[in-house]
Biotite code that builds the C-alpha atoms (Angstrom):
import biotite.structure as struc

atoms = struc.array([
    struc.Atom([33.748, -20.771, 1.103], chain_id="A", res_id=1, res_name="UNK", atom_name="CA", element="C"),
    struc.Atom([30.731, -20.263, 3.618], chain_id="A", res_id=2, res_name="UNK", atom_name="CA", element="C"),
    struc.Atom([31.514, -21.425, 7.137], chain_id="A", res_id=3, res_name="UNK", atom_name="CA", element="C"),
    struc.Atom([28.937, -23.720, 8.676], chain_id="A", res_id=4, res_name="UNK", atom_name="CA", element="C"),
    struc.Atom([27.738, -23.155, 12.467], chain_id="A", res_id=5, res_name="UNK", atom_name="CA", element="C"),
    struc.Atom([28.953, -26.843, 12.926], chain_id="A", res_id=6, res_name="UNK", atom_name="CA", element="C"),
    struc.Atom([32.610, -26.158, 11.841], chain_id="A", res_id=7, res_name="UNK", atom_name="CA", element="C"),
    struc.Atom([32.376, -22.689, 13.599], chain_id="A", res_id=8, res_name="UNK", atom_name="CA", element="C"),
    struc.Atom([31.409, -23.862, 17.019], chain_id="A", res_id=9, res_name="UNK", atom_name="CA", element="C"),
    struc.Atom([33.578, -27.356, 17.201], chain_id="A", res_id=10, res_name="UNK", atom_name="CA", element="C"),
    struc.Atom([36.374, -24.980, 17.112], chain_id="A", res_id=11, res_name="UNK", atom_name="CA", element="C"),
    struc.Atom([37.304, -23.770, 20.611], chain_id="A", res_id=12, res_name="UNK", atom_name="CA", element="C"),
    struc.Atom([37.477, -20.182, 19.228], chain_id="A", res_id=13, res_name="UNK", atom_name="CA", element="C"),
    struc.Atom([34.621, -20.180, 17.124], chain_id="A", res_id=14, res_name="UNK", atom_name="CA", element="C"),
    struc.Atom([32.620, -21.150, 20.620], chain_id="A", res_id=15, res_name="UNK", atom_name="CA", element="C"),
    struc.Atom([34.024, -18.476, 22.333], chain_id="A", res_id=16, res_name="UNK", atom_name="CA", element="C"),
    struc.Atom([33.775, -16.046, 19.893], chain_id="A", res_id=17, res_name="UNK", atom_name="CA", element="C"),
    struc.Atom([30.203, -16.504, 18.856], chain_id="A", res_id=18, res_name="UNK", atom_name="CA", element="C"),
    struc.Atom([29.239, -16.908, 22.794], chain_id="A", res_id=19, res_name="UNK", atom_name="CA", element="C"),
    struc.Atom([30.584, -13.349, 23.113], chain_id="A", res_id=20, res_name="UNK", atom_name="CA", element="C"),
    struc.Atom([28.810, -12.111, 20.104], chain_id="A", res_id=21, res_name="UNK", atom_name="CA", element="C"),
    struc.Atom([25.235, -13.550, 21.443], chain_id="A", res_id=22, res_name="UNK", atom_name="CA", element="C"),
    struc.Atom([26.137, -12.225, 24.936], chain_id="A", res_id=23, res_name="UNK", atom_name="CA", element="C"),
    struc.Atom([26.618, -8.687, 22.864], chain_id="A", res_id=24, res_name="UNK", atom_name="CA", element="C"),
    struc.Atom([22.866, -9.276, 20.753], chain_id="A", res_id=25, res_name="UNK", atom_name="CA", element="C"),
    struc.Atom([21.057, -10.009, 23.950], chain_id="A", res_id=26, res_name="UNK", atom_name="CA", element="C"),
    struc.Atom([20.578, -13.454, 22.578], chain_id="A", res_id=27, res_name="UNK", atom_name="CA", element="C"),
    struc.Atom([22.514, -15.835, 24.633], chain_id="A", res_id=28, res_name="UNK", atom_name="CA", element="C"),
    struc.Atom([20.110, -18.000, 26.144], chain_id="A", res_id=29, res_name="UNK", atom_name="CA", element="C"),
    struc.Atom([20.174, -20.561, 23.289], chain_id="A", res_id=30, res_name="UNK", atom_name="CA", element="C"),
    struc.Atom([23.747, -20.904, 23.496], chain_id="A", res_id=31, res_name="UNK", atom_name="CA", element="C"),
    struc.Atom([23.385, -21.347, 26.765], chain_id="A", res_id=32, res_name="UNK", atom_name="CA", element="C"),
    struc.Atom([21.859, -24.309, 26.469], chain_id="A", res_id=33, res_name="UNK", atom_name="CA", element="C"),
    struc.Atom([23.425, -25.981, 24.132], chain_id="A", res_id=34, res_name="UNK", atom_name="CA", element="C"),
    struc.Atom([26.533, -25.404, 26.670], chain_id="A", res_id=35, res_name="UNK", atom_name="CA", element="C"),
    struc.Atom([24.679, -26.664, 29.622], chain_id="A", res_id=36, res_name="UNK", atom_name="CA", element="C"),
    struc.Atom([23.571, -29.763, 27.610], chain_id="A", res_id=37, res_name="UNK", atom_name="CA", element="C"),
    struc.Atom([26.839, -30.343, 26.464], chain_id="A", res_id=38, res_name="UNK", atom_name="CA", element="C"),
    struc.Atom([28.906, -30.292, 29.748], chain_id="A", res_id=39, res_name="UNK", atom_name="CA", element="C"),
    struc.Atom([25.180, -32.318, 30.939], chain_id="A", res_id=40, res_name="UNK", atom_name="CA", element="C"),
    struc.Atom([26.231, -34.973, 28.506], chain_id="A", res_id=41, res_name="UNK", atom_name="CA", element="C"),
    struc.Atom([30.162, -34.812, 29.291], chain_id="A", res_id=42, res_name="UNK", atom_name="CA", element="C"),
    struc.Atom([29.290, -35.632, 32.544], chain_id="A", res_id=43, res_name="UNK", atom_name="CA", element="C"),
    struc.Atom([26.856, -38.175, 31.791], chain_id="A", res_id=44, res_name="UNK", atom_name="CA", element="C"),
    struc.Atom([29.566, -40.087, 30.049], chain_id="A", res_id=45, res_name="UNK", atom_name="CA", element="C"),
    struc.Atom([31.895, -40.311, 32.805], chain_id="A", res_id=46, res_name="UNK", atom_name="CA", element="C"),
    struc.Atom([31.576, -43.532, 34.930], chain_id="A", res_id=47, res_name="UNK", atom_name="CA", element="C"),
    struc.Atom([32.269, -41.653, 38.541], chain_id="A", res_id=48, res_name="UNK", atom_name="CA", element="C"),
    struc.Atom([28.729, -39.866, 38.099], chain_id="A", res_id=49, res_name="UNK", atom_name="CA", element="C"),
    struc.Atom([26.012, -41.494, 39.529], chain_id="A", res_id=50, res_name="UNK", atom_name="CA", element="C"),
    struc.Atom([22.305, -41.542, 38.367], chain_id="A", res_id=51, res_name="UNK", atom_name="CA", element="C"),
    struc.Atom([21.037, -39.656, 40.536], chain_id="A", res_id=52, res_name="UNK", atom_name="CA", element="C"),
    struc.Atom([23.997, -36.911, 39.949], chain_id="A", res_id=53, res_name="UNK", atom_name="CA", element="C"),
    struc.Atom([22.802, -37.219, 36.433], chain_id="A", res_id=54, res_name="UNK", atom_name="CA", element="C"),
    struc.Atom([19.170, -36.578, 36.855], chain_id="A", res_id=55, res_name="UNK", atom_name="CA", element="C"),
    struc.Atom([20.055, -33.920, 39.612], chain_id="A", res_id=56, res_name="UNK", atom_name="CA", element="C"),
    struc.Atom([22.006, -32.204, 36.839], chain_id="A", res_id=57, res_name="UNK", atom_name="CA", element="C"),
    struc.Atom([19.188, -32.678, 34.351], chain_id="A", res_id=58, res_name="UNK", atom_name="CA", element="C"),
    struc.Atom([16.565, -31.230, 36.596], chain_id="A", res_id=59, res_name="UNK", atom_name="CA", element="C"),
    struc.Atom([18.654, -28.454, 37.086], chain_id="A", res_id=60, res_name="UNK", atom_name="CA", element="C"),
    struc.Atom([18.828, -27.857, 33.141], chain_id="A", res_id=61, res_name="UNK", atom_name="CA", element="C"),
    struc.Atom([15.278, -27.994, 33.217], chain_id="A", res_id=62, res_name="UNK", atom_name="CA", element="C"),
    struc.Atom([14.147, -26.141, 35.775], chain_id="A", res_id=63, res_name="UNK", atom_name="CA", element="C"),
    struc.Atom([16.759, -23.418, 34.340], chain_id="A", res_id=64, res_name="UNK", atom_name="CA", element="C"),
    struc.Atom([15.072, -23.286, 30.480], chain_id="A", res_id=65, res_name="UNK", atom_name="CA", element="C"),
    struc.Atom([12.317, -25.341, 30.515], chain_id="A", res_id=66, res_name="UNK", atom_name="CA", element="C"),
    struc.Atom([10.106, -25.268, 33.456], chain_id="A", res_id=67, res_name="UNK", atom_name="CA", element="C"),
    struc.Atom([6.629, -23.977, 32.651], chain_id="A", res_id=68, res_name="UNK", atom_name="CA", element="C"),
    struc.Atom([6.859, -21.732, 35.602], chain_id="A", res_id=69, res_name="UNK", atom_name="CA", element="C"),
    struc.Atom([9.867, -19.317, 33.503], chain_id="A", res_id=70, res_name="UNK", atom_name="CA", element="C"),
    struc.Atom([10.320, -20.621, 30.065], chain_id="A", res_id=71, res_name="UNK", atom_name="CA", element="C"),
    struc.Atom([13.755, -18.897, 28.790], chain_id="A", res_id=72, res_name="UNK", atom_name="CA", element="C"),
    struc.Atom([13.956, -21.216, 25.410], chain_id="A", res_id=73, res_name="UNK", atom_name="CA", element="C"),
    struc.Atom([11.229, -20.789, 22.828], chain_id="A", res_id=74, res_name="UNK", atom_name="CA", element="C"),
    struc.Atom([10.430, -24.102, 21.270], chain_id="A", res_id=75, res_name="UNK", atom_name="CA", element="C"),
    struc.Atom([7.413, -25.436, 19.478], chain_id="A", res_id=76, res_name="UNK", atom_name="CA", element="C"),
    struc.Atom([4.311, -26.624, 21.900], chain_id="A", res_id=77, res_name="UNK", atom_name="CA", element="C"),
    struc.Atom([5.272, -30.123, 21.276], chain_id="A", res_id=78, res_name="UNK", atom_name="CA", element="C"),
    struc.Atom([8.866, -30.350, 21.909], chain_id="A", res_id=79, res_name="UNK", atom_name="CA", element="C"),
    struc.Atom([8.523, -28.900, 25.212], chain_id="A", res_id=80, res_name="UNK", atom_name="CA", element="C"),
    struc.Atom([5.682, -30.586, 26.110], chain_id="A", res_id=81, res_name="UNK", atom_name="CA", element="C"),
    struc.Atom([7.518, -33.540, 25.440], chain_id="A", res_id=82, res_name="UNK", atom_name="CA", element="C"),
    struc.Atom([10.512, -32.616, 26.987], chain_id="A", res_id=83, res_name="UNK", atom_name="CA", element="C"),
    struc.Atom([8.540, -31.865, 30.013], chain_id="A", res_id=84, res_name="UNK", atom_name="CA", element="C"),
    struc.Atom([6.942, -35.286, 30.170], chain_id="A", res_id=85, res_name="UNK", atom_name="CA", element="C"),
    struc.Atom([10.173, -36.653, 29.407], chain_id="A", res_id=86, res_name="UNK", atom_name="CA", element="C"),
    struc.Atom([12.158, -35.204, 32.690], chain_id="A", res_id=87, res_name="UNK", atom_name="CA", element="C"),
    struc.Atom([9.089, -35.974, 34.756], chain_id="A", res_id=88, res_name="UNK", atom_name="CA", element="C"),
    struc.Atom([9.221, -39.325, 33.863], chain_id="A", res_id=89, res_name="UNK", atom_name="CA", element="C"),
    struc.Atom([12.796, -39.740, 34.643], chain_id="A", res_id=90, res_name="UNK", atom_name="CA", element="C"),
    struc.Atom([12.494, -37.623, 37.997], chain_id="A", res_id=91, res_name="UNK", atom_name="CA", element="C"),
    struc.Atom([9.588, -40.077, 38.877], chain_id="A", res_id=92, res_name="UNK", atom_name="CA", element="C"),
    struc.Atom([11.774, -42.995, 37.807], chain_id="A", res_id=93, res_name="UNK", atom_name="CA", element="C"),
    struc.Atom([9.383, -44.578, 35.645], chain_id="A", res_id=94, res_name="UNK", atom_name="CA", element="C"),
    struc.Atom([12.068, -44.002, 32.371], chain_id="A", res_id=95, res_name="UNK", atom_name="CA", element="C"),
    struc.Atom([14.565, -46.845, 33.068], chain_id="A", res_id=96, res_name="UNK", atom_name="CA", element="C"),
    struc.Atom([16.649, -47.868, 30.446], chain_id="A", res_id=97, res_name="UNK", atom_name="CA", element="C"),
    struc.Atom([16.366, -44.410, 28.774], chain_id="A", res_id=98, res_name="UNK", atom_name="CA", element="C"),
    struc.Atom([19.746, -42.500, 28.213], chain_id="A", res_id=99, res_name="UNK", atom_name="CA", element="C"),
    struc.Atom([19.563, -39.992, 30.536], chain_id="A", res_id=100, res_name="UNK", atom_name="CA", element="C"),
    struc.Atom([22.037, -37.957, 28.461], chain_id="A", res_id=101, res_name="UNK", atom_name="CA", element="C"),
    struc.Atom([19.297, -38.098, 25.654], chain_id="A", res_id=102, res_name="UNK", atom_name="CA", element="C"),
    struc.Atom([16.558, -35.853, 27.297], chain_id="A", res_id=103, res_name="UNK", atom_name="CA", element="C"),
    struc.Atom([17.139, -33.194, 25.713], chain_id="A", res_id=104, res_name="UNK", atom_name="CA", element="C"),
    struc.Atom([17.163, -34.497, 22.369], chain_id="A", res_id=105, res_name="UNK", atom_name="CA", element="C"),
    struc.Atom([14.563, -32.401, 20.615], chain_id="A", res_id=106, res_name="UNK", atom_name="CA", element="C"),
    struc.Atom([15.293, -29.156, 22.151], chain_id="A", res_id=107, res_name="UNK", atom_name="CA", element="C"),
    struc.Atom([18.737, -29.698, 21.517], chain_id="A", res_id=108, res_name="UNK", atom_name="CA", element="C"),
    struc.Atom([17.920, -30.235, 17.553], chain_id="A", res_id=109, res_name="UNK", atom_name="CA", element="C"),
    struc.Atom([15.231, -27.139, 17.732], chain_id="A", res_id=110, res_name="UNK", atom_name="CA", element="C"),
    struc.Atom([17.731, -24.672, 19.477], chain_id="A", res_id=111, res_name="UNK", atom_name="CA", element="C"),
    struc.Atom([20.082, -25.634, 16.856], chain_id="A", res_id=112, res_name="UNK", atom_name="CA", element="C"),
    struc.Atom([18.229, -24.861, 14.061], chain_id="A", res_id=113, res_name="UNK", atom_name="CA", element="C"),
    struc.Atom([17.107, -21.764, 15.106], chain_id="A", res_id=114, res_name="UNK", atom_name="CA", element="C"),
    struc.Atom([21.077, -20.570, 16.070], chain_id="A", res_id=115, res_name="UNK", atom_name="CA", element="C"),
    struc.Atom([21.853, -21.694, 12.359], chain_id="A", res_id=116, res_name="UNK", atom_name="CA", element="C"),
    struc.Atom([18.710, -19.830, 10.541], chain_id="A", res_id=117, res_name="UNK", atom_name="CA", element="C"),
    struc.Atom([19.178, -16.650, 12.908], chain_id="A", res_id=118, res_name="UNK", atom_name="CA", element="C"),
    struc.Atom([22.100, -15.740, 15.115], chain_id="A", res_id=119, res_name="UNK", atom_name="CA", element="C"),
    struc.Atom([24.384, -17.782, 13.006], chain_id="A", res_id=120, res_name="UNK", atom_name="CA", element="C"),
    struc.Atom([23.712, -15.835, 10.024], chain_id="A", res_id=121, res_name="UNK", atom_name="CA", element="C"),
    struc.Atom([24.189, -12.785, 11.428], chain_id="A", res_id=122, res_name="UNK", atom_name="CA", element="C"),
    struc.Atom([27.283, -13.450, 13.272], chain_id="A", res_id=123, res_name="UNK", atom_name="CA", element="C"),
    struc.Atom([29.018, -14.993, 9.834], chain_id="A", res_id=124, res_name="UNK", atom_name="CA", element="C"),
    struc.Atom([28.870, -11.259, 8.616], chain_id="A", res_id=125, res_name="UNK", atom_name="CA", element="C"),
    struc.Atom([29.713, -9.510, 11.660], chain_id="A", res_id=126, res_name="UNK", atom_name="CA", element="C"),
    struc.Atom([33.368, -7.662, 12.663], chain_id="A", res_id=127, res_name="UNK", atom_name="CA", element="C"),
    struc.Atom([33.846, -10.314, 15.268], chain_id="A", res_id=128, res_name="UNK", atom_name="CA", element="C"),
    struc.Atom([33.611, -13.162, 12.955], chain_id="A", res_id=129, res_name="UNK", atom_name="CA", element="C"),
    struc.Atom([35.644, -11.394, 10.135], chain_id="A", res_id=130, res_name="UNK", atom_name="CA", element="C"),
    struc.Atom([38.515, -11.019, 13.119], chain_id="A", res_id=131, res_name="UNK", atom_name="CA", element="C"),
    struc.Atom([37.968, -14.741, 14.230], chain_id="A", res_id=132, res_name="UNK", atom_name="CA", element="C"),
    struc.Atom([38.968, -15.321, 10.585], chain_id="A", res_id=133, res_name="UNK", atom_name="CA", element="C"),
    struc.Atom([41.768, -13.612, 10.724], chain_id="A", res_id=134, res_name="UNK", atom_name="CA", element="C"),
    struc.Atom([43.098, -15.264, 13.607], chain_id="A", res_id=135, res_name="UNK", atom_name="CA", element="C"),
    struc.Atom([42.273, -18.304, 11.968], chain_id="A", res_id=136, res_name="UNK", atom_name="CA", element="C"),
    struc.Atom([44.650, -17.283, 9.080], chain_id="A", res_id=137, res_name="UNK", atom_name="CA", element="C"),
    struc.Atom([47.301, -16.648, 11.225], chain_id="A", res_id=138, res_name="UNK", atom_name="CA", element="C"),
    struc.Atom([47.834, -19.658, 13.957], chain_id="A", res_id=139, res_name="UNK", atom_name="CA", element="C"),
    struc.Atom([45.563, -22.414, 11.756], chain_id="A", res_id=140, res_name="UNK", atom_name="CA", element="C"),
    struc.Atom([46.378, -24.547, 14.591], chain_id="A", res_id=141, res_name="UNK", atom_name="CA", element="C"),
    struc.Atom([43.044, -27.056, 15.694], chain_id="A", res_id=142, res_name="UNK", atom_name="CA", element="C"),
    struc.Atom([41.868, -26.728, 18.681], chain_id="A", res_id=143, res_name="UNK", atom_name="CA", element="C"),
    struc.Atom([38.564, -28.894, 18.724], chain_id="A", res_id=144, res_name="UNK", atom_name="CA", element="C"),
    struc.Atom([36.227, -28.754, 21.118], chain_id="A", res_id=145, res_name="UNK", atom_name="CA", element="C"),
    struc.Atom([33.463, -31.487, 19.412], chain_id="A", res_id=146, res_name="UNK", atom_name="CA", element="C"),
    struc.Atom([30.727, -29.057, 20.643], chain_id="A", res_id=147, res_name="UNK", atom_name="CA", element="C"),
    struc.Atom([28.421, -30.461, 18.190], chain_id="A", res_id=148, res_name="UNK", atom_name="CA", element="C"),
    struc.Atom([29.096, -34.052, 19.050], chain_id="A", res_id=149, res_name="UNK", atom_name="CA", element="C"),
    struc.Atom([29.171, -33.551, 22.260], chain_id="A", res_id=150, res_name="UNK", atom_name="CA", element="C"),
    struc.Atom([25.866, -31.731, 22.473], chain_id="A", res_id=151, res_name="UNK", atom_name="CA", element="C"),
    struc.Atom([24.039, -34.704, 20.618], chain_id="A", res_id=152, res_name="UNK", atom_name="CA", element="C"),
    struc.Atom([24.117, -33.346, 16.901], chain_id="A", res_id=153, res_name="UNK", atom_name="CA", element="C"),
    struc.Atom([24.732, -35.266, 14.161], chain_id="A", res_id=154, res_name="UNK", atom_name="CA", element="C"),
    struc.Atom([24.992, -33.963, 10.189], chain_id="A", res_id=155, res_name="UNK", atom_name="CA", element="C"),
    struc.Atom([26.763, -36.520, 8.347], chain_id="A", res_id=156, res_name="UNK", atom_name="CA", element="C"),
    struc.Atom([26.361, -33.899, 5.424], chain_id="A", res_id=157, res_name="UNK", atom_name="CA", element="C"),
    struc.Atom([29.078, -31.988, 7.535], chain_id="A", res_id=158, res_name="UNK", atom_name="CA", element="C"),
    struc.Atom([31.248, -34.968, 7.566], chain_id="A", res_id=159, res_name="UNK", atom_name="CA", element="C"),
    struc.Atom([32.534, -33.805, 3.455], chain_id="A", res_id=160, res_name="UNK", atom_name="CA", element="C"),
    struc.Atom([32.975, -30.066, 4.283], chain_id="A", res_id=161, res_name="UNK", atom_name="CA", element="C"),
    struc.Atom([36.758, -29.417, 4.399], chain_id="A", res_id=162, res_name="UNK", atom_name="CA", element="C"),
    struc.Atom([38.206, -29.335, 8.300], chain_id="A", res_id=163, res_name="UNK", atom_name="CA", element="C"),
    struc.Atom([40.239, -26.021, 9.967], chain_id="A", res_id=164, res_name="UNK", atom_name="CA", element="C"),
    struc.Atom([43.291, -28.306, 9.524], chain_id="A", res_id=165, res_name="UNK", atom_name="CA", element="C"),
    struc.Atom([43.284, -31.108, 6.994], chain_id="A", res_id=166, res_name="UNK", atom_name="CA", element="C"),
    struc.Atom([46.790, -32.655, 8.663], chain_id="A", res_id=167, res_name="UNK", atom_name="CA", element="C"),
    struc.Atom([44.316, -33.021, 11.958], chain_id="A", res_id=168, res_name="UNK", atom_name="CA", element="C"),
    struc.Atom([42.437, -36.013, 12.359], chain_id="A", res_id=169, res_name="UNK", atom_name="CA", element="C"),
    struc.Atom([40.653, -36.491, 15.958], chain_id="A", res_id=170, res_name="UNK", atom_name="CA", element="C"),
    struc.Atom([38.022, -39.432, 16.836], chain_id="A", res_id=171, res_name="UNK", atom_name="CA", element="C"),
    struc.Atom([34.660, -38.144, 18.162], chain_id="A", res_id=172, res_name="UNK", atom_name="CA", element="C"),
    struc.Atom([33.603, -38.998, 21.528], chain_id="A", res_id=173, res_name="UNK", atom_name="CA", element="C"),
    struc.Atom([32.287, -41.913, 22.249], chain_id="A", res_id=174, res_name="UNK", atom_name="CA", element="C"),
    struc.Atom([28.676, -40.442, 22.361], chain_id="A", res_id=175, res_name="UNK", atom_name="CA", element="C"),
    struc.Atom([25.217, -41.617, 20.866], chain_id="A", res_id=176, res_name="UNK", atom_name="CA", element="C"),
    struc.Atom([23.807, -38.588, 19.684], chain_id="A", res_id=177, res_name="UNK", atom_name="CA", element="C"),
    struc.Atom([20.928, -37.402, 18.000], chain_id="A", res_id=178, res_name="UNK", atom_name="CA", element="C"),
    struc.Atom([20.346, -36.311, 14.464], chain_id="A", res_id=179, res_name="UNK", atom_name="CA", element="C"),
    struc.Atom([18.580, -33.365, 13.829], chain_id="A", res_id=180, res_name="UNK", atom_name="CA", element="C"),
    struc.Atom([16.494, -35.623, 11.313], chain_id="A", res_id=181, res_name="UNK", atom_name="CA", element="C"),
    struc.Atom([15.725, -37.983, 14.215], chain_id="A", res_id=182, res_name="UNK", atom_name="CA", element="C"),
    struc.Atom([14.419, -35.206, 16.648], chain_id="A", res_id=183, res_name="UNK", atom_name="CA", element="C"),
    struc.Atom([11.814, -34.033, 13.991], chain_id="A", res_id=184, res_name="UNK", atom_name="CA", element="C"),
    struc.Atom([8.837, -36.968, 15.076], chain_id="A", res_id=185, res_name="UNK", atom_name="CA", element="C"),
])
């Protein structure tokens, strides 16, 4: 059967492998993200990081894809206008309460999207995928990474799909992500 970006990427290979691809297409900047965001949201979740190292970290994400000055991501007018409006609200710490870890929410569900309908597609039927497979096939070991969880994406649709290994069974983070669905208002 047809592998799924979200079964591709939660596997530590798959990551890598597609990473390297993108890097390869001159199209790496989504990934990118969705890295940055993901390690953003690691460390959001660990109780040794303040909030200001959070919003210092989030700023930098920002001011790295987002700021109006350079934008490298291309999302609609509205998601980065309210991504922008988000950020400077937190910066000017009139957004308490709000999960930090959350900002970048509708990006996050926008860049995603886009990976799936474009890169994604193409990197399914490339050589490097069809030798990612292959490895696969020979050490079927599970080596998860829970990129998707961990950079806020929920598909509960994914949740049926068979697994690398059906013998492994690993909790998700404890994370409150967002649904693609959810990012779409």
């Amino acid at each position: 059967g047809e592998w799924t970006m979200r079964e591709v990427l939660n596997h530590e290979d798959g990551l890598e492998a597609m990473h390297a691809w993108l890097v390869k297409e001159f199209s790496v900047e989504n990934m990118a993200f969705l890295r940055r965001v993901a390690a953003f949201r690691d460390l959001c979740q660990l109780e040794s990081t303040s909030q200001q190292e959070q919003i210092d970290e989030m700023n930098d994400i920002f001011q790295n894809f987002l700021s109006e000055d350079e934008p490298v991501l291309n999302l609609p007018s509205p998601v980065r206008s309210a991504t922008v409006e988000l950020v400077e609200r937190i910066v000017a710490g009139n957004e308490d309460g709000f999960p930090v870890e959350n900002v970048f929410g509708r990006a996050v569900g926008e860049i995603w999207e886009l990976i799936e309908r474009d890169s994604f597609y193409r990197f399914l039927h490339s050589e490097q995928f069809d030798e990612l497979e292959e490895t696969w096939a020979l050490h079927p070991g599970d080596p998860r990474t829970h990129f998707a969880q961990r950079v806020g994406v929920v598909d509960e649709s994914a949740a049926a799909k068979p697994q690398l290994s059906p013998s492994a069974s690993v909790a998700a983070p404890d994370v409150e992500p967002f649904s693609i669905e959810e990012n779409r208002h």
